[in-house]
C-alpha positions in Angstrom: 2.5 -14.2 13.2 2.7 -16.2 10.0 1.5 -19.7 10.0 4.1 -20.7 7.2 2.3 -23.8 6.4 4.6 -26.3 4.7 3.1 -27.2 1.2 1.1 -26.0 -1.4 -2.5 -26.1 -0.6 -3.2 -27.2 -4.5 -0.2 -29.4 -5.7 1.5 -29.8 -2.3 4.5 -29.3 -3.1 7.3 -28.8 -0.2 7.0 -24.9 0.7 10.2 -24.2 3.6 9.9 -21.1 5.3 13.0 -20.0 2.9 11.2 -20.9 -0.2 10.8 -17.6 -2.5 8.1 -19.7 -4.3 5.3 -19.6 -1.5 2.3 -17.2 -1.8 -0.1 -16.3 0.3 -3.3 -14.6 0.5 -5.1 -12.1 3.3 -6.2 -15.5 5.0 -2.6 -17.1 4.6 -4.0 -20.0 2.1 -0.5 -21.2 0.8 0.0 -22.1 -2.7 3.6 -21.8 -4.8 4.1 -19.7 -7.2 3.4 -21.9 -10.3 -0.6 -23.0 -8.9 -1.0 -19.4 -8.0 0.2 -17.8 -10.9 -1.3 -20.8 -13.6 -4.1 -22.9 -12.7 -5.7 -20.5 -9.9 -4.6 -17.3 -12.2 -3.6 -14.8 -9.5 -6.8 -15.7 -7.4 -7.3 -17.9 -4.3 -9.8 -20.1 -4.7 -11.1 -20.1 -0.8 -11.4 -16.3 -0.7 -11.0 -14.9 -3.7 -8.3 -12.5 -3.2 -5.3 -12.0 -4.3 -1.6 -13.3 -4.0 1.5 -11.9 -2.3 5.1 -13.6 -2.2 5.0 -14.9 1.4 7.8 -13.0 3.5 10.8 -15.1 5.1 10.8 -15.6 8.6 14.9 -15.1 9.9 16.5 -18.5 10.7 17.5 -17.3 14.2 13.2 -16.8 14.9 12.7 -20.1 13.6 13.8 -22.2 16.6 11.4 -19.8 18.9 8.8 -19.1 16.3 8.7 -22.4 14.4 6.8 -23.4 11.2 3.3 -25.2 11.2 3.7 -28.6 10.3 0.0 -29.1 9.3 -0.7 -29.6 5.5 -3.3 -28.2 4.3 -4.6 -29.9 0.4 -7.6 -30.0 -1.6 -7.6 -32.5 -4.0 -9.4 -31.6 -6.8 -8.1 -27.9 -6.7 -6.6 -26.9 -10.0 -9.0 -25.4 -12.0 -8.5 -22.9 -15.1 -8.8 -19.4 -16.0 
């Protein structure tokens, strides 16, 4: 099951689980779609792979299945192409 971390692992922006900006890789690193598609350019910087839109967990699994809560960011992380 999906982590859903909460932020952006670069800018740290708020990520909900609803969010159609969240992106994650094979390792679930979670960036939005602006860090993954700009500064990291389509790669993640931890692995090296690539970027999917992060599917949406239903609301109803939510309350049984809930979100992490634990940030995850790395200061320093932008970087360009």
């Amino acid at each position: 099951m999906l982590e859903l971390r909460p932020t952006c692992e670069c800018c740290d922006c708020a990520l909900p689980p609803e969010s159609p900006d969240a992106r994650i890789c094979t390792y679930e690193c979670t960036f939005c779609a602006d860090c993954a598609d700009g500064c990291l350019g389509g790669t993640c910087p931890n692995c090296t792979g690539n970027f999917v839109a992060r599917p949406f967990r239903p609301a109803f699994l939510l309350e049984k299945d809930p979100p992490s809560r634990t940030r995850v960011h790395q200061s320093g992380l932008h970087r360009t192409r």
